[in-house]
C-alpha positions in Angstrom: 0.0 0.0 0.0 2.6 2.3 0.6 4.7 1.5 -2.2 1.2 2.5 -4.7 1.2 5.8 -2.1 4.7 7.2 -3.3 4.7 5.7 -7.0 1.4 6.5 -8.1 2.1 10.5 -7.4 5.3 10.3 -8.7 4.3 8.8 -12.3 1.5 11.5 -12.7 4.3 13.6 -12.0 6.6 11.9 -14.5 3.3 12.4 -16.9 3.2 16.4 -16.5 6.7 16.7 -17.0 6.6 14.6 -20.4 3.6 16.4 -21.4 5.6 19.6 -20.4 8.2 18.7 -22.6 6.6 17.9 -25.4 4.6 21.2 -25.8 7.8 22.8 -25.1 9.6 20.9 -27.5 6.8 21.4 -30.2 6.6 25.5 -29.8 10.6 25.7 -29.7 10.7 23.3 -33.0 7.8 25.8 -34.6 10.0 28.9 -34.0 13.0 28.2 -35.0 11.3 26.6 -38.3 9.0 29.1 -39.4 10.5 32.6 -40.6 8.3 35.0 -38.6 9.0 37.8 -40.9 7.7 36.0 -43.8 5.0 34.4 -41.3 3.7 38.4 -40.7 3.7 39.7 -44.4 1.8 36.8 -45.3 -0.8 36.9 -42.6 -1.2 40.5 -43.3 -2.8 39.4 -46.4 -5.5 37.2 -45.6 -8.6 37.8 -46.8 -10.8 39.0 -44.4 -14.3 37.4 -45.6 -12.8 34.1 -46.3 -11.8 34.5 -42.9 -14.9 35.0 -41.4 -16.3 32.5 -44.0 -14.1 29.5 -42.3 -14.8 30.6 -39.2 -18.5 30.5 -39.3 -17.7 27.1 -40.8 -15.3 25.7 -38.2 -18.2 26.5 -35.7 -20.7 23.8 -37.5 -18.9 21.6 -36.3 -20.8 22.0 -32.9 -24.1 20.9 -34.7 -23.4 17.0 -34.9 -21.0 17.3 -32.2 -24.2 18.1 -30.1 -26.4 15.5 -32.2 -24.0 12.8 -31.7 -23.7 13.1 -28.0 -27.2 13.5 -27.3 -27.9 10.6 -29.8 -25.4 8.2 -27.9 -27.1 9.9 -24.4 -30.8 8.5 -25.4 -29.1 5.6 -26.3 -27.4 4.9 -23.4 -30.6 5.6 -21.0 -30.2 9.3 -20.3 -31.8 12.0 -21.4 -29.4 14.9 -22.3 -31.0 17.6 -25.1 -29.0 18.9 -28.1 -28.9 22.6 -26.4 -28.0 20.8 -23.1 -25.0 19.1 -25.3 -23.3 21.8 -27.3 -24.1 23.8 -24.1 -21.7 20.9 -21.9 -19.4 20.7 -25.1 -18.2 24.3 -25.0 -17.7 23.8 -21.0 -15.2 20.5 -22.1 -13.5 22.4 -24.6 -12.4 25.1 -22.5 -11.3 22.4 -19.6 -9.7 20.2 -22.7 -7.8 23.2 -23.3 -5.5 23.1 -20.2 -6.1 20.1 -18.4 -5.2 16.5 -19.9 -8.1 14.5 -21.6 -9.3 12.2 -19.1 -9.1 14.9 -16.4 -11.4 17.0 -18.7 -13.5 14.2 -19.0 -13.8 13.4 -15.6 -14.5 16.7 -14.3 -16.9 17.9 -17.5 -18.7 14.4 -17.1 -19.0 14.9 -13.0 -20.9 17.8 -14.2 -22.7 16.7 -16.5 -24.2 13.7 -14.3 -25.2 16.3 -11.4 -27.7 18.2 -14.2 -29.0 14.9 -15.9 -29.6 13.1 -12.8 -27.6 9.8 -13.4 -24.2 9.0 -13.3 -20.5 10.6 -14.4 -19.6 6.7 -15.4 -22.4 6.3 -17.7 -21.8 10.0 -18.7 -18.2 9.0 -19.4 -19.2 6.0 -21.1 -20.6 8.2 -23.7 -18.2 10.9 -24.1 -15.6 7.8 -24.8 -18.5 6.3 -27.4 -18.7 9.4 -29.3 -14.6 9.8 -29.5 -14.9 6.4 -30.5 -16.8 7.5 -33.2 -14.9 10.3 -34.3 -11.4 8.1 -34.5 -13.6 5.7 -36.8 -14.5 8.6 -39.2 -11.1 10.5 -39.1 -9.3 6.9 -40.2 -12.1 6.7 -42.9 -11.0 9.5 -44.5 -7.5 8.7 -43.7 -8.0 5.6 -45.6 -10.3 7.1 -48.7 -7.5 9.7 -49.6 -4.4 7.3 -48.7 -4.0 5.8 -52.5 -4.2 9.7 -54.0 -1.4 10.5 -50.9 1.1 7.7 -51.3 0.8 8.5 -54.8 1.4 12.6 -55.1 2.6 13.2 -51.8 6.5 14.6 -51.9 7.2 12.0 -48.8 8.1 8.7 -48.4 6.5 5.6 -48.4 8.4 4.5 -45.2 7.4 7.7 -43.5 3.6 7.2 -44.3 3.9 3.0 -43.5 5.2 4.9 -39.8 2.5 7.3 -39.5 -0.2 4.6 -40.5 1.4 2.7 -38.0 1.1 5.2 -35.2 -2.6 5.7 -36.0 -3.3 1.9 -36.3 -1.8 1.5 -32.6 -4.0 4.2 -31.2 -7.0 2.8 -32.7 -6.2 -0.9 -31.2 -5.8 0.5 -28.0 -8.8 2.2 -27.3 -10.5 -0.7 -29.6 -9.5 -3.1 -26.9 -12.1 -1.4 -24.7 -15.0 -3.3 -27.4 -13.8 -6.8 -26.4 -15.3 -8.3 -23.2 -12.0 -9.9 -22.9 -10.4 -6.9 -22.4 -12.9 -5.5 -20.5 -12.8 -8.8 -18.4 -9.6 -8.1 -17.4 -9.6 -4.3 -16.1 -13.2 -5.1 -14.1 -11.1 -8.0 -12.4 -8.1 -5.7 -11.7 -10.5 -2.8 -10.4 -12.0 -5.0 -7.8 -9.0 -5.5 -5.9 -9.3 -1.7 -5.1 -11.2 -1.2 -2.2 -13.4 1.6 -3.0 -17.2 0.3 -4.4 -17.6 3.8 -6.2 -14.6 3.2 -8.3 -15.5 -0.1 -9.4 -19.3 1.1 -10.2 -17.9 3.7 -12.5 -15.6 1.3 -14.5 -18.5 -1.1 -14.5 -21.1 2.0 -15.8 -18.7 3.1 -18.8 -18.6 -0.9 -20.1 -22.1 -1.5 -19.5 -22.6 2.0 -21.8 -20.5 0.2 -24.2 -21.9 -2.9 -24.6 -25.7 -1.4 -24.7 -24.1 1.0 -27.9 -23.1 -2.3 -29.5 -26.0 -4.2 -29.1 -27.7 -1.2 -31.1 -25.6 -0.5 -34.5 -28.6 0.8 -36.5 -28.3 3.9 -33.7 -24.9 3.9 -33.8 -24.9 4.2 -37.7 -26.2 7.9 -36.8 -23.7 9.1 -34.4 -21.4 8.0 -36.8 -22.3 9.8 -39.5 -22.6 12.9 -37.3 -18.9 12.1 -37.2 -18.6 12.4 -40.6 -20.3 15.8 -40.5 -18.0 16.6 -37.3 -14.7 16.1 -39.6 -16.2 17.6 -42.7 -16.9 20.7 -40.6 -13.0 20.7 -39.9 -11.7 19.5 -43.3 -14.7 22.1 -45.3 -13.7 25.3 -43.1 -9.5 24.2 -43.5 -10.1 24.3 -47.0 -11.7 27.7 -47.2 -9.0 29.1 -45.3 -6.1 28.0 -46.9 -7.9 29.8 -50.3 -7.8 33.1 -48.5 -4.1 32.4 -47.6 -1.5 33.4 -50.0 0.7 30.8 -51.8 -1.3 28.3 -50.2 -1.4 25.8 -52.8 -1.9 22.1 -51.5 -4.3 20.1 -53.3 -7.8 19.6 -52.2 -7.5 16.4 -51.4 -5.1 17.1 -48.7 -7.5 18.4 -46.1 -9.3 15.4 -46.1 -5.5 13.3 -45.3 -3.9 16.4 -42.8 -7.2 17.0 -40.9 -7.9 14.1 -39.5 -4.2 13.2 -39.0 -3.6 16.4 -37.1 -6.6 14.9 -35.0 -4.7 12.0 -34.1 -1.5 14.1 -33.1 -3.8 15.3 -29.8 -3.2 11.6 -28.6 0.2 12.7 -27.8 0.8 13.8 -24.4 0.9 17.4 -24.6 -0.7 20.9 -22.9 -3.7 21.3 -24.3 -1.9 19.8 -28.3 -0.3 23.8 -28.3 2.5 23.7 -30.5 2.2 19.9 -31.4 -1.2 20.3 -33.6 0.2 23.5 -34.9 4.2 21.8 -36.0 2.1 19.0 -37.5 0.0 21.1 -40.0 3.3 22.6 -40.8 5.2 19.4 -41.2 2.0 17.6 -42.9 0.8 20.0 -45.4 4.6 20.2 -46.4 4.4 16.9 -47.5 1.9 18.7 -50.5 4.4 21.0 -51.2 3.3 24.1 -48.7 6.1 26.4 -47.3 6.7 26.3 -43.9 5.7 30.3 -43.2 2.5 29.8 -45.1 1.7 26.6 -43.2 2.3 28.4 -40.2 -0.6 30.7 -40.8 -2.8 28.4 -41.5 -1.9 26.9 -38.2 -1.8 29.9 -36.4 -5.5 31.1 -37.7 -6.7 27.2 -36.3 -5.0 27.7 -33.2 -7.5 31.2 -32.5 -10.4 29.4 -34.1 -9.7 27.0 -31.6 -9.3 29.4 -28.6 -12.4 31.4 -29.3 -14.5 28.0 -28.7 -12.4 27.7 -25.5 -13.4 31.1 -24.4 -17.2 30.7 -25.2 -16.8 27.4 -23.0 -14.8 29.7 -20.1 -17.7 31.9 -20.1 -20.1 29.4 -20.3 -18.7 27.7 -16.9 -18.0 31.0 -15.0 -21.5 32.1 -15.7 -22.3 29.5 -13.3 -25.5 27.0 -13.8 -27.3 27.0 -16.8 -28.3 30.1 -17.4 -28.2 29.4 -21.0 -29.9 25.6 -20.9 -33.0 24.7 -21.3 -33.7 22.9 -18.4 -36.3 20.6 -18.5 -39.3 20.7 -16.2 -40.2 17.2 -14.4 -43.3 15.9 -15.9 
């Protein structure tokens, strides 16, 4: 027991400083690569209305982001309305933005339980459901545009056989968690820990997976709000990069570098700062994009991506829901 006191502290410590590093790393790597002069001339000229045009875009994405979740909710035996959803979903992505997912999770989901009277394991369950979901449609398109890549893409094979590697890994890890063998296993090791609560929420989060694959037809849905959810990404990427000067990768590479960027935020990083943003540099320079000119597009993301983390702050300080429509009891 003591022995689990002193190392369990000290690898979540370990954890932090690895994630430390790596943002670190990533932000140093982006600023001694990208020419900041060149990075400022070309940002100046950015068209404002394709701006605001991929903005407006980029914010869709919220739509069957909030469908899918409140899809996989009814599913799961809660109810949780689309307002209630995008409402909770702006909250996460301003926690997501500084604390590590499953610390995000937990607290978002803890939350989320408390207003939808049930509980933050089933809740969990279904935030994990809909990220399943989302991996599944990102490595679709990965896989759709793959052939066109490996075939035009000024980087080789080797390199993409490593990357496809990387992304196959993460998906057999977290698809481990749809085998009862696998799931066999953890709920064994969980009971050895004396804490009944603990074990009911690892028990809640299965049970939410196994009722979501003993309904497909339902599940079809929230993946194909998962579709929408990318296309939101890869539609408003596009439209940016049009406004961008000498931006001049193929169409077909938003629909490759999108998703993969998505993957990158598996890394352990702050947040993905600096990681998500050398990626789209290194990634879209595989379709011939400078460096400077891929760091705007990056750059413009990164505040796309802020300004939903800021709607989410004020969301949370604003305290209750102010702005959900709460349901009345029948």
């Amino acid at each position: 027991m003591g022995f689990c006191d002193t190392s369990c502290p000290m690898r979540g410590a370990l954890f932090s400083i690895l994630r430390f590093a790596i943002t670190i790393g990533a932000i140093v790597w982006l600023v001694f690569a990208v020419d900041w002069t060149n990075f400022w001339n070309t940002a100046k000229q950015v068209a404002l209305p394709v701006l605001i045009i991929s903005y407006v875009v980029y914010m869709l994405y919220m739509i069957p982001c909030g469908l899918r979740w409140s899809a996989t909710a009814r599913i799961s035996g809660f109810r949780l309305s689309f307002i209630d959803a995008v409402y909770w979903d702006f909250i996460h992505s301003f926690m997501e933005s500084f604390l590590p997912l499953p610390g995000s999770m937990l607290l978002n989901s803890s939350m989320v339980a408390g207003y939808c009277k049930t509980s933050t394991g089933s809740v969990v369950g279904t935030m994990l459901a809909v990220r399943v979901a989302g991996m599944l449609a990102s490595v679709g398109f990965l896989a759709a545009t793959s052939v066109v890549v490996i075939k035009y893409a000024t980087v080789s094979h080797e390199f993409l056989f490593r990357v496809a590697f990387f992304v196959a890994g993460i998906c057999c890890a977290v698809g481990l968690c749809l085998f009862s063998l696998f799931r066999r296993v953890i709920l064994r090791a969980v009971r050895w820990v004396p804490f009944l609560a603990f074990r009911k929420f690892f028990e809640e989060i299965f049970l939410v997976f196994d009722i979501c694959k003993a309904r497909p037809r339902q599940m079809a849905g929230v993946f194909g709000f998962s579709l929408l959810n990318q296309l939101c990404f890869i539609v408003s990427g596009w439209i940016l990069a049009s406004g961008i000067p000498g931006f001049n990768a193929p169409w077909y590479s938003f629909f490759f570098v999108t998703p993969l960027v998505f993957f990158m935020s598996f890394i352990p990083s702050i947040g993905g700062y600096g990681v998500n943003q050398a990626a789209s540099v290194v990634f879209f320079g595989w379709f011939g994009v400078d460096g400077n000119v891929a760091a705007v597009y990056a750059i413009v993301r990164l505040i796309f991506g802020l300004s939903t983390s800021l709607i989410g702050a004020i969301f949370f300080a604003l305290n209750g829901n102010l702005f959900i429509a709460k349901e009345t009891a029948a």
